[in-house]
ZAVO-625046 format. One record per residue (C-alpha): y, z, x. Coordinates in steps of 0.5 Angstrom, whole numbers, padded with zeros to 4 digits, always signed. Layout:
YZX
...
end
This chain:
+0006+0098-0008
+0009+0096-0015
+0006+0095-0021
+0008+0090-0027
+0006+0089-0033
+0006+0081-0035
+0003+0079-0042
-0002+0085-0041
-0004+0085-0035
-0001+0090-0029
+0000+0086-0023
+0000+0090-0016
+0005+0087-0012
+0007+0089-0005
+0015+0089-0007
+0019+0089-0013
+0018+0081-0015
+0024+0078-0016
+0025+0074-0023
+0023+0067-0021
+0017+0071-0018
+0016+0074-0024
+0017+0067-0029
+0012+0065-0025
+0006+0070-0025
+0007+0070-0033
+0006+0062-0033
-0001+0063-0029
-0002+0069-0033
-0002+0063-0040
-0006+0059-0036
-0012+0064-0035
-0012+0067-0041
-0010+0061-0047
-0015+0058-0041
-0011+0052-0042
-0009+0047-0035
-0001+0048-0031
+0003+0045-0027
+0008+0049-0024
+0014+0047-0018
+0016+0054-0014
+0020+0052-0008
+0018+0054-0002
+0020+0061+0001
+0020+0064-0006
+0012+0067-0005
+0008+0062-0009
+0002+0063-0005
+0002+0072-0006
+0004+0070-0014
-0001+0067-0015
-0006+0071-0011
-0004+0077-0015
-0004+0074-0022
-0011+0072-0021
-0014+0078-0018
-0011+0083-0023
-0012+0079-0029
-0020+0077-0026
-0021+0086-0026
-0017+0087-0033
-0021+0082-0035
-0027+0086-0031
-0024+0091-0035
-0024+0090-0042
-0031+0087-0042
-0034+0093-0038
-0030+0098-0044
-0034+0093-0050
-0041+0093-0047
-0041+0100-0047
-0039+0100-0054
-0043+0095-0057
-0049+0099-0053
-0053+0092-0053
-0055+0089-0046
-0052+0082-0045
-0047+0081-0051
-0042+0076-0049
-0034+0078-0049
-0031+0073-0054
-0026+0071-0049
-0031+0071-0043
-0034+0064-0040
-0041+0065-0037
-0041+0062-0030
-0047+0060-0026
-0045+0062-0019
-0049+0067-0016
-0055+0071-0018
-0052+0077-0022
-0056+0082-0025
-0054+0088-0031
-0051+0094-0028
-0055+0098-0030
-0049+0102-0033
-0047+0097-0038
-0042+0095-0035
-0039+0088-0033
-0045+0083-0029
-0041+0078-0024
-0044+0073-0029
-0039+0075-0034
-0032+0074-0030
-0029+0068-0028
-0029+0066-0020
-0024+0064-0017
-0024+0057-0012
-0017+0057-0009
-0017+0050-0005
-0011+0048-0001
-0011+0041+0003
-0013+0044+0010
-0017+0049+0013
-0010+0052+0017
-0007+0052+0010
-0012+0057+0008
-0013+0062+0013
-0004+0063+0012
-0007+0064+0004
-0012+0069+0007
-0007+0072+0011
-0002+0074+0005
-0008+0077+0001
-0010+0082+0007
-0002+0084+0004
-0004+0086-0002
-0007+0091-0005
-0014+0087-0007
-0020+0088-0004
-0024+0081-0007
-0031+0079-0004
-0028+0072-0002
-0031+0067+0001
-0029+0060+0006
-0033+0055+0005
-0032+0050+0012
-0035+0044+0015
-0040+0045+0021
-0035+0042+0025
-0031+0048+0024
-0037+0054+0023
-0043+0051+0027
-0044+0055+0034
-0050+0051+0036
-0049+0048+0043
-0053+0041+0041
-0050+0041+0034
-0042+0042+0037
-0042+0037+0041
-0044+0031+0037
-0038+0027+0036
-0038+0025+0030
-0038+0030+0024
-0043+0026+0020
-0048+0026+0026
-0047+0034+0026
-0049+0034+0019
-0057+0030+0021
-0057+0034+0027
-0056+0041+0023
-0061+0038+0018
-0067+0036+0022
-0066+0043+0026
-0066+0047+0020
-0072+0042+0017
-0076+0043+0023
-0075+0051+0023
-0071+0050+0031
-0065+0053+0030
-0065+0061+0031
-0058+0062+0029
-0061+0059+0022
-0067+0062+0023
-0063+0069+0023
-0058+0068+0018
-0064+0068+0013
-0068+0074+0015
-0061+0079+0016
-0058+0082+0011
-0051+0081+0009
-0049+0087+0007
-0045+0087+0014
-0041+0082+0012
-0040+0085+0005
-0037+0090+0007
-0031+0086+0010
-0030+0083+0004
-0024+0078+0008
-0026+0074+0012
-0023+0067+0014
-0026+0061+0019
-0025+0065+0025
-0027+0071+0022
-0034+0068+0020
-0035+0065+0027
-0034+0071+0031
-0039+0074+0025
-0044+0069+0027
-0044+0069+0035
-0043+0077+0035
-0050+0077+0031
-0053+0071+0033
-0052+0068+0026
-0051+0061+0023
-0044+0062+0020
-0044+0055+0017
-0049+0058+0012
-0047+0065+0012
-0041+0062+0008
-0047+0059+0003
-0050+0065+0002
-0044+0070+0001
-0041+0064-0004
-0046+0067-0009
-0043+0073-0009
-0036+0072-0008
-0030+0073-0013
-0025+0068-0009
-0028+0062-0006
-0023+0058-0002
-0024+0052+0000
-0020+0044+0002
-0018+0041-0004
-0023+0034-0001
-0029+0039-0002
-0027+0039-0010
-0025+0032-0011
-0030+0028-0008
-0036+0029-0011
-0041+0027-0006
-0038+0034-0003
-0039+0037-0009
-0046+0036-0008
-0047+0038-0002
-0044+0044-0002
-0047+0046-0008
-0041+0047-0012
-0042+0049-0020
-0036+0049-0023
-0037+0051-0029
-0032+0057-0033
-0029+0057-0027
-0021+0058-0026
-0019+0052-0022
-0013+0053-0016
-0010+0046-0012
-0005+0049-0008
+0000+0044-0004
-0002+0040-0009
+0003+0034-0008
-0003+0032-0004
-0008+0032-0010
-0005+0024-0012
-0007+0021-0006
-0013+0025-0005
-0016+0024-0011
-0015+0016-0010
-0018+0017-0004
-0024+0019-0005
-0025+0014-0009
-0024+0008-0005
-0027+0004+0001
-0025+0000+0006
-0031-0005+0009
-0030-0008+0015
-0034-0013+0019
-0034-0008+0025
-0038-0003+0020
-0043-0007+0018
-0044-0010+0025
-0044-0004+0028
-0050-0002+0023
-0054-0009+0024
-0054-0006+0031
-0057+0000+0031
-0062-0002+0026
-0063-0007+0031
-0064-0003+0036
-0069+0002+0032
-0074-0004+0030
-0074-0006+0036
-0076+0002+0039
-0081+0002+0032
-0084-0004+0034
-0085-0002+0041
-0088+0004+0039
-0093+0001+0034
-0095-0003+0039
-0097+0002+0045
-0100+0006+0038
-0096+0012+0038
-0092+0011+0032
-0093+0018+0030
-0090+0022+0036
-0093+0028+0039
-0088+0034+0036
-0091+0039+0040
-0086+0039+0045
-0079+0038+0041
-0080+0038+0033
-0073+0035+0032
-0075+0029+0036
-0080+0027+0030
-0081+0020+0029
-0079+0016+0024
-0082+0016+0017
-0082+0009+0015
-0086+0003+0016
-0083-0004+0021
-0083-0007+0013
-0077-0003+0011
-0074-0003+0016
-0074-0010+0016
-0072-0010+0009
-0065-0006+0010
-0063-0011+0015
-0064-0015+0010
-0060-0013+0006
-0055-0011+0010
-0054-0018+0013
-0054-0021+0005
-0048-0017+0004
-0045-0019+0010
-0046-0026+0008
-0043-0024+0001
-0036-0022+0003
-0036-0028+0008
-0037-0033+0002
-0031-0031-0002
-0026-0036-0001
-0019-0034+0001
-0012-0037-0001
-0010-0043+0004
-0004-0037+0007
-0010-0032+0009
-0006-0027+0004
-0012-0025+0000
-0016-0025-0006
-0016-0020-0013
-0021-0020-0017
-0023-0013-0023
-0026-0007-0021
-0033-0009-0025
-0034-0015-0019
-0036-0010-0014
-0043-0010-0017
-0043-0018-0018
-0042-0017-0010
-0047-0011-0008
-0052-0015-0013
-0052-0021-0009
-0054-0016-0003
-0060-0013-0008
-0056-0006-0008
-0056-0004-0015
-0057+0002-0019
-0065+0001-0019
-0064+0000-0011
-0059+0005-0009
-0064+0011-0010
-0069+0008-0004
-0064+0005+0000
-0060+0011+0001
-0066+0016+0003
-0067+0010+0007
-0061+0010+0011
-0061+0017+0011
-0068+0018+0015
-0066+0013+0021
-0059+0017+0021
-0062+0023+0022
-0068+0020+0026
-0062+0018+0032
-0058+0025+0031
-0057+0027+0038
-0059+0022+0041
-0054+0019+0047
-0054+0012+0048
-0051+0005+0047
-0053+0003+0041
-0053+0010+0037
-0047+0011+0034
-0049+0011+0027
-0042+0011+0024
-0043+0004+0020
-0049+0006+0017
-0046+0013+0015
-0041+0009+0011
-0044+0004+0008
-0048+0010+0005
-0042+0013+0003
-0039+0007-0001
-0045+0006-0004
-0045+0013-0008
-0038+0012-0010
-0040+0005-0011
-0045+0007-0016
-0043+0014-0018
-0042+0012-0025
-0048+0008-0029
-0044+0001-0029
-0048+0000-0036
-0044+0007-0038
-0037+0002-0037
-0037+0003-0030
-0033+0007-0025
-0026+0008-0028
-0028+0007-0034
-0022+0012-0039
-0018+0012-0046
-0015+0004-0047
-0017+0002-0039
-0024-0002-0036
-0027-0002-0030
-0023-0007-0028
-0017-0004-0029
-0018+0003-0026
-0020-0001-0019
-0020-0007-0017
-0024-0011-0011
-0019-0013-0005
-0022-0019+0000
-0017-0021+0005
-0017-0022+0013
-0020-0017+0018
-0013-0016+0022
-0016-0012+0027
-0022-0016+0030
-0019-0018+0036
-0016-0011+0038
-0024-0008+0036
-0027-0013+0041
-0022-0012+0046
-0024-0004+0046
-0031-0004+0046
-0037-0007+0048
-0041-0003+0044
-0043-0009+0039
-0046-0014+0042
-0047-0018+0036
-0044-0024+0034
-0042-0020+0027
-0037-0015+0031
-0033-0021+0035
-0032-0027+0030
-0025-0026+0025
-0029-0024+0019
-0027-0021+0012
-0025-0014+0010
-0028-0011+0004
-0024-0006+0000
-0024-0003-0007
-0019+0002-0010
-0018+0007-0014
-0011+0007-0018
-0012+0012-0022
-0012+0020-0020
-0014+0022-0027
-0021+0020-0025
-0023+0025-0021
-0018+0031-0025
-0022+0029-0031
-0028+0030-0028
-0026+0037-0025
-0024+0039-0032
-0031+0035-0035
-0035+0040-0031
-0034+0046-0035
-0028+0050-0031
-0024+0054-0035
-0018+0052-0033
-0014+0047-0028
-0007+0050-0024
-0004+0045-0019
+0003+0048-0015
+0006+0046-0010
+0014+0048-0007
+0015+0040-0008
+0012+0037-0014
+0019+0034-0018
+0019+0030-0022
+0014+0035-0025
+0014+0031-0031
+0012+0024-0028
+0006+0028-0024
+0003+0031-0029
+0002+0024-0033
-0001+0022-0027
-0007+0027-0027
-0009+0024-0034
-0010+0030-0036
-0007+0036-0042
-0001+0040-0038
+0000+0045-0043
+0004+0050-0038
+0010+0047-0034
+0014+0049-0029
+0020+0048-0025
+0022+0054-0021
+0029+0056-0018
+0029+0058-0011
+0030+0066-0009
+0036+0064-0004
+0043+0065-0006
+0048+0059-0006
+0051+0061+0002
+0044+0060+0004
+0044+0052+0003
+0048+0046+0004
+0046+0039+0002
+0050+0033+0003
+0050+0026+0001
+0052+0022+0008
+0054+0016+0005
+0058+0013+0011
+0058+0015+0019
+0062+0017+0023
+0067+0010+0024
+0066+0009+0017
+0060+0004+0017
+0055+0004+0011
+0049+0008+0013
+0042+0005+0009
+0035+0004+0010
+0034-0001+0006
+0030-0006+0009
+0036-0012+0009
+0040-0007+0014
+0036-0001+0016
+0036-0005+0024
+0042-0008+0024
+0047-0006+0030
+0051-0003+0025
+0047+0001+0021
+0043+0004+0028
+0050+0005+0031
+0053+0009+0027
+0047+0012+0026
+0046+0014+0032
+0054+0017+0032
+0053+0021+0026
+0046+0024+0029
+0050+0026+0035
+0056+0029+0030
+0051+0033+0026
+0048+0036+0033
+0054+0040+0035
+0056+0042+0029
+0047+0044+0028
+0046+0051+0031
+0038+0051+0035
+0033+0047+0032
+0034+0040+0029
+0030+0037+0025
+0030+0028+0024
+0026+0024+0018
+0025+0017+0019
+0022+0013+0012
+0016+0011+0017
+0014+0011+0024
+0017+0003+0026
+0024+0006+0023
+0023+0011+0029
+0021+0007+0034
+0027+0002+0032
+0032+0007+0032
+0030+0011+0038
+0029+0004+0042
+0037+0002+0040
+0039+0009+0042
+0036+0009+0048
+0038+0001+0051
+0046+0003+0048
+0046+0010+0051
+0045+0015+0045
+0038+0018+0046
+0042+0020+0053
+0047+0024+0049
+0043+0027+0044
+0039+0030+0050
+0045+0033+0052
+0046+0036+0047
+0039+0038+0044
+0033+0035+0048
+0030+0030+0043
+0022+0031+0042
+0019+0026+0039
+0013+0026+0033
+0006+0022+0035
+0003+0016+0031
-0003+0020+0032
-0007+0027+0032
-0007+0026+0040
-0002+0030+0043
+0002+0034+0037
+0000+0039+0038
+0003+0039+0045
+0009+0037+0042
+0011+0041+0037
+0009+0047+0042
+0015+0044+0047
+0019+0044+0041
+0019+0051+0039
+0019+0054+0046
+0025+0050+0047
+0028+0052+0041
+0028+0060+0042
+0028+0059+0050
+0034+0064+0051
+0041+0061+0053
+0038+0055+0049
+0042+0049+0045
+0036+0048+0041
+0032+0042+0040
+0032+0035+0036
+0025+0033+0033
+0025+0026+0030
+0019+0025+0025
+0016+0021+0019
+0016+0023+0012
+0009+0023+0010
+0008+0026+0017
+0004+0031+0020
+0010+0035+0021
+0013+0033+0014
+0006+0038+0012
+0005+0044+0011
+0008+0046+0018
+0014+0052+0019
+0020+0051+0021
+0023+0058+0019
+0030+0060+0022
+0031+0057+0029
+0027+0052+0029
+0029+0048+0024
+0037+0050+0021
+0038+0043+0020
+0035+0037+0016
+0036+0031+0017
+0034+0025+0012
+0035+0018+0015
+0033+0013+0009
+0029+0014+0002
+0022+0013+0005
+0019+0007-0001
+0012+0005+0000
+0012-0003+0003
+0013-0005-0002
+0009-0013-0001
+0003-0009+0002
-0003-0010-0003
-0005-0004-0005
+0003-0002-0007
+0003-0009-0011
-0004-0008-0015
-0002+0000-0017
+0005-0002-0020
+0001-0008-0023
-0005-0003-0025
+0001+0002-0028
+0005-0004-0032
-0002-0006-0036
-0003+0002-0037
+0004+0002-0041
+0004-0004-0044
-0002-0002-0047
-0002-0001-0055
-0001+0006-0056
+0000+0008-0049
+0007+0008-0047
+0008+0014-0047
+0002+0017-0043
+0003+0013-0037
+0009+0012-0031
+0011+0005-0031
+0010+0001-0024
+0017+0001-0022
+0018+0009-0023
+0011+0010-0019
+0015+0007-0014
+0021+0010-0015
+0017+0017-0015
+0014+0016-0008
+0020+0016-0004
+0023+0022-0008
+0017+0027-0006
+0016+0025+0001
+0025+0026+0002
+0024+0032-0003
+0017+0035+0002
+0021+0033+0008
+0027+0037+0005
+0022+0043+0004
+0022+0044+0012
+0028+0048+0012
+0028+0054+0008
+0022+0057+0009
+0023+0065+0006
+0028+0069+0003
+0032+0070+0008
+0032+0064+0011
+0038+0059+0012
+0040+0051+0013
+0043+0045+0012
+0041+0038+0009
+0045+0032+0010
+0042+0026+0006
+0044+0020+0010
+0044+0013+0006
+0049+0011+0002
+0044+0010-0004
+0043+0017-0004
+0049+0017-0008
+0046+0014-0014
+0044+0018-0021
+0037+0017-0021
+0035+0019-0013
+0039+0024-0014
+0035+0027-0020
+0030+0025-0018
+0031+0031-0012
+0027+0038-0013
+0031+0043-0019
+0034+0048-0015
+0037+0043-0010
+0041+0039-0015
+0047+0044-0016
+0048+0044-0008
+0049+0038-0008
+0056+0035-0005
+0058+0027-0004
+0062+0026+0002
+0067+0021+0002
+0070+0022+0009
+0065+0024+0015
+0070+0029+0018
+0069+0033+0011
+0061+0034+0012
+0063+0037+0020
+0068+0042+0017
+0063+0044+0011
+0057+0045+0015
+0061+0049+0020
+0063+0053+0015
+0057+0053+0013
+0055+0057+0019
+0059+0061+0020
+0059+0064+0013
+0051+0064+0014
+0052+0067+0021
+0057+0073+0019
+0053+0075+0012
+0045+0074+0014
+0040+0078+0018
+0039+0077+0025
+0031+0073+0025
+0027+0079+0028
+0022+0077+0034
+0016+0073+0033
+0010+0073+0037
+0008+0066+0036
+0011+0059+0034
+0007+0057+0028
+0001+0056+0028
-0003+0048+0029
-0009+0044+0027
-0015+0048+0026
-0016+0055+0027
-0009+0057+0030
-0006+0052+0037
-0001+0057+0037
+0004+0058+0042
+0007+0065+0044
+0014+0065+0045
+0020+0069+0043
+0025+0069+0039
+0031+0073+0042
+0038+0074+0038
+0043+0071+0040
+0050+0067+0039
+0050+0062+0033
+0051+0057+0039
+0051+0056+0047
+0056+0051+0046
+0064+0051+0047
+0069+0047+0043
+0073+0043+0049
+0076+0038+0044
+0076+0034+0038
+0074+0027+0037
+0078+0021+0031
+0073+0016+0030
+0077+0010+0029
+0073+0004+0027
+0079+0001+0030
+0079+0003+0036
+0071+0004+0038
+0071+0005+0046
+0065+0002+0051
+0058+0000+0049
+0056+0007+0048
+0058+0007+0041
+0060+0014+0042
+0069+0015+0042
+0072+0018+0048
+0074+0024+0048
+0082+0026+0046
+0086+0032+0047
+0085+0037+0042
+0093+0036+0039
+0093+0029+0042
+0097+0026+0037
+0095+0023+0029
+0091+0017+0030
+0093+0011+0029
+0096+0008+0023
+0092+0005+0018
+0085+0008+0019
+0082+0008+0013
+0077+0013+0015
+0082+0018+0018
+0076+0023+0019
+0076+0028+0024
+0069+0029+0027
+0068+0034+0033
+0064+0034+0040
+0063+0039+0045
+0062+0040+0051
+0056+0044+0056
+0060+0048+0060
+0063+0054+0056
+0071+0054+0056
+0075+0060+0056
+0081+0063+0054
+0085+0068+0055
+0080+0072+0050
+0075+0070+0053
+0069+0064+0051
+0071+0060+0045
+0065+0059+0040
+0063+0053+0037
+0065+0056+0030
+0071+0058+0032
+0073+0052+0035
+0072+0049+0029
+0076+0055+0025
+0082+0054+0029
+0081+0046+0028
+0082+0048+0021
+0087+0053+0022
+0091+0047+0026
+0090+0043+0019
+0093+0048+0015
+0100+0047+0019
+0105+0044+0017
+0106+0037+0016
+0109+0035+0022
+0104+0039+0025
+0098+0038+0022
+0094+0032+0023
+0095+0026+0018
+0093+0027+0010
+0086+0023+0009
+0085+0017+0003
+0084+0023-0003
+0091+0027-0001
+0088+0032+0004
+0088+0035+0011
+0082+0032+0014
+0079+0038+0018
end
């Protein structure tokens, strides 16, 4: 492999790197040895993942390397290297040689936002030339092999489960973990989930803890990014951080998680369903106490031990549930049933009226957490403890900073009622919780009751944190963090290394164009006011329908949210566009929830690399799954569309009370140029989902693709400025439809002649946890099956039938008729293939000899468009 050398460091890299690659590497390399934090943008395709395994792996053994060199020169045991930062994970010990001990050398947590996203990161490494000890730290959902524990329901029920288990010594597979040696699974230092697993059912070990135990002596820890910004996973993970060097990959999440974490939604179903089953143990306590066997026999099943706790106490957290539930029901709300703010700091006023409050929370929390693992793997009505699990969560978020020590959220120039704020409003989802279930029987769960939230505003909370635990630096990356300047002020924390990376392509490999007006002229928008007109879903529908000729294989639709969808797609169907999108590529829709995607996506790319296929559409939703982190490379995604700039809703509370809380940050004295304003958070969040959206469709460095920004408001400056740096060059604003069609099919025919074939694959991309993958092959073939038959003039003027979609003219028919203002020429094909005397026409060069017509002379070329040219 070749080795570089950046800033001092060789780097063994499993290809020469291209600049951009190695740009990149230098930026991580200042980060980890100026132990200061970095936020840096690469574009996906251009091997971020591989960089930064690289950079970090060859630094942590030059850093190896130069300690070892300075203890055997000092001759004195345990001296400290001036640039080493002493870690507390593991258990190391001297060498014996005076060379480096694990403690001196930082270790390296990779986090990303999902386990699937990890196993591709560990993939890369196993291409390279590093052999670290590593480590994947993963929930009992994932790692759990005990038949009982796997199939609860609900994770938090498999966690007490797994606890009474391993408390009363009964799960063997805990029980062999603690005994074996780990040397085994030490020497195959690479292991990811699955790989753990089969470890652990091979050797009948617990792989769940196995992971715990390889952590201490690990080199890179990987983990999901949750497990870092919740605090309470820090715990229960027992995650040091201390002179560590700190990874968030995919970080364009890390905003929303970190306010997440942070941030509850009470509702009356939880805390009835919680009254219920407190309800149901003191009615079992109380019937055991009275036949004298409160204290069980646990000879028989050590995990079906009794409770611990006196009727009293029971009692007692009844008590105090009932008193918050009638706290929350007394707030007074506006006559409109809109809702009431108050400050961050009222959430104490509230749970003390229910006597939680600090010197409390401590007993109610061990109280909570003995009845929830006294009814682990229990089966019956009433032992669903997921209400009272979450009232336990919201208490230590709640309480997770001293309120006497300024409260939670307290930071430079803001308060607690700042940072958060306490939302009451109506439970709009009573009726439909009662029409499911008959669980609760309680009145609590079927009367209209109120919702109580508490939000987070601020992301740096959680960052500041992180960097308050001793970490020896913070490295947030993503393909999609533009604007990079506004991100990092959102994180509240110093970012003294930034980066806007340009893309590995060259410029024949992308074409985006801003498509301000479809096919018969009208203005396309999503903006709220015109998103479901007639109108606007017409031509819409026509421009989708032009765009799907001209696109070879897999098609890829954004729709700001999933009711826009489902709107559009309604429209379609009933004006018979869905029909003749079909025809031309079999539409595949995205689910609103987890069910079914799966199956979905499979369905999508078998029929994209089907032989003999025309390719497929896919309509999804920005900040949907697909918009995530799933690969559309080559074939599966040559084209993207987006339909509208994806905003925030922007009367839903939470939306209001962050641009609220945003503008008070501003206007504070000596703050106006820490903070963004409301408007520009705003603003940003349309532009990261477009620009994540946008990432799907170059995917490597050969890769290739088309973008069509289909609003008229993406012609404005700042949207435009707003779209990551390596695609703002590419970008075009079309005037006329008829141009983008001719430009796009050059495009690919240009792309066609001068990029490799993709080679086969032996499976789609790979789904949800732990794989889901599909196995379908990807056969060479023509850049399209379908044969040019004729072309289309939409003319606003002459629309023919409900459908929308003009008839078909002769190819030379004619000039349009005068007067049309678009004159624009668009194209549409046929199924059956046409021949000529040389044979079947390709799409391509259809529209090739389309343009070559264009080129004639003027009484023999179509008629000239409004800025002076041939239309083509």
């Amino acid at each position: 492999m070749p080795k570089i050398t950046l800033n001092g460091v060789t780097v063994d890299f499993p290809f020469q790197p291209y600049r951009c690659q190695e740009d990149y590497m230098a930026k991580v390399l200042e980060c980890l040895q100026k132990k200061v934090n970095g936020v840096l943008e690469s574009p996906t395709g251009t091997g971020k993942t591989l960089c930064l395994l690289c950079t970090t792996l060859a630094w942590r053994e030059h850093l190896r390397d130069a300690i070892s060199a300075q203890k055997i020169a000092e001759r004195a045991q345990g001296a400290l290297f001036p640039d080493g930062a002493s870690s507390s994970w593991g258990n190391a010990a001297s060498d014996g040689d005076g060379t480096a001990c694990y403690m001196d050398i930082p270790k390296i947590i990779y986090a990303s936002r999902t386990h699937s996203q990890l196993t591709q990161v560990i993939s890369e490494l196993r291409n390279t030339s590093y052999r670290p000890r590593v480590c994947v730290l993963g929930s009992r959902e994932q790692l759990c092999i005990d038949p009982e524990v796997k199939k609860q329901e609900r994770n938090h029920m498999q966690i007490h489960l797994c606890r009474k288990k391993v408390a009363s010594r009964s799960c063997h597979f805990y029980n062999n973990t603690e005994e074996k040696s780990l040397e085994q699974e030490l020497g195959t230092p690479i292991l990811d989930i699955e790989d753990l697993v089969k470890s652990g059912n091979r050797h009948k070990l617990c792989p769940y803890y196995l992971s715990r135990n390889l952590r201490q002596q690990a080199d890179i820890i990987f983990m999901p990014y949750n497990y870092l910004l919740d605090a309470k996973s820090r715990r229960a993970h027992s995650i040091d951080l201390k002179g560590t060097v700190v990874i968030f990959d995919e970080a364009h999440n890390v905003e929303k998680m970190c306010e997440e974490a942070a941030s509850f939604d009470l509702t009356p179903h939880d805390v009835a369903s919680g009254l219920a089953v407190i309800d149901q143990v003191l009615e079992e306590q109380t019937r055991l106490a009275q036949q004298g066997e409160l204290r069980l026999d646990c000879s028989m099943d050590p995990t079906n031990a009794g409770l611990n706790m006196e009727l009293e106490d029971i009692a007692k957290l009844k008590m105090i549930l009932l008193r918050l539930e009638g706290a929350i029901d007394a707030v007074e709300l506006p006559g409109d049933k809109s809702g009431v703010t108050k400050p961050g700091s009222y959430i104490f006023e509230l749970f003390a009226e229910a006597q939680i409050t600090c010197q409390t929370k401590g007993c109610i929390l061990d109280s909570l957490d003995q009845i929830i693992q006294h009814l682990a793997g229990r089966t019956g009505l009433f032992n669903n403890t997921a209400g009272l699990q979450k009232l336990a969560d919201i208490i230590q978020i709640v309480f997770s900073v001293d309120p006497a020590e300024g409260g939670p959220g307290a930071m430079v120039g803001t308060g607690v009622s700042q940072s958060y704020k306490v939302h009451i409003h109506p439970d709009a989802g009573h009726r439909k919780t009662a029409q499911q279930s008959d669980t609760w029987s309680t009145p609590a769960a079927r009367k209209q009751g109120k919702v109580l939230s508490y939000w987070c505003f601020s992301p740096g909370l959680s960052m500041r944190e992180l960097a308050r635990q001793g970490v020896r630096c913070l490295i947030l990356t993503s393909g999609t963090l533009a604007p990079v300047t506004s991100f990092a002020l959102e994180m509240q924390i110093p970012f003294q290394v930034c980066l806007e990376n340009p893309h590995v392509i060259n410029k024949h490999q992308i074409w985006v164009g801003i498509v301000p007006k479809g096919p018969d002229g009208a203005q396309l928008s999503s903006a709220f006011d015109k998103r479901f007109s007639d109108t606007c879903l017409s031509s819409l529908g026509k421009a989708l329908g032009n765009i799907a000729r001209v696109v070879p294989h897999g098609l890829l639709v954004f729709f700001p949210s999933y009711p826009v969808m489902e709107k559009s797609l309604e429209f379609w169907r009933a004006h018979d566009f869905a029909r003749k999108l079909e025809a031309l590529k079999p539409l595949f829709v995205e689910p609103r929830g987890k069910g079914g995607f799966s199956e979905v996506m499979d369905a999508y790319y078998t029929r994209v690399s089907s032989p003999g296929s025309t390719g497929a559409t896919f309509l999804a939703v920005c900040r949907g799954k697909a918009s995530e982190g799933l690969d559309f490379a080559d074939r599966n995604g040559r084209g993207v569309i987006v339909t509208g700039l994806p905003y925030p809703p922007r009367m839903d509370p939470r939306v209001l009370l962050k641009m609220q809380f945003l503008d008070e940050l501003k206007g504070c004295s000596g703050a106006r140029g820490q903070f963004l304003s409301g408007h520009d958070w705003y603003r940003q969040q349309a532009s990261r989902a477009v620009n994540q959206a946008i990432g799907r469709v170059i995917r490597h460095r050969h890769d290739y693709g088309a973008v069509f920004l289909c609003d008229h408001r993406f012609t404005c400056v700042d949207a435009r400025a707003q779209l990551p740096s390596w695609l703002r060059p590419h970008v075009k604003v079309y005037g006329s439809f008829g141009h983008v069609v001719r430009d796009v099919a050059q495009f690919f025919r240009v792309a066609q002649k001068t990029m490799p074939v993709p080679a086969p694959v032996a499976a789609a991309p790979s789904l949800g946890r732990g794989g889901g993958a599909v196995t379908v092959a990807v056969l060479p073939s023509p850049l399209s099956t379908r044969k040019a038959k004729s072309l289309d003039v939409h003319i606003p003027s002459l629309r023919r039938g409900p459908t929308g979609f003009a008839a078909h003219t002769p190819v030379l028919s004619g000039p349009p008729a005068t007067g049309d203002a678009e004159g624009s020429l668009c194209v549409e094909y046929e199924q059956g293939p046409v021949h000529t005397q040389r044979g079947p026409v390709g799409l391509l060069a259809a529209l090739e000899h389309s343009e070559q017509l264009a080129d004639r002379p003027r009484d023999e070329a179509l008629p000239p468009d409004e800025e002076g040219r041939s239309g083509g």
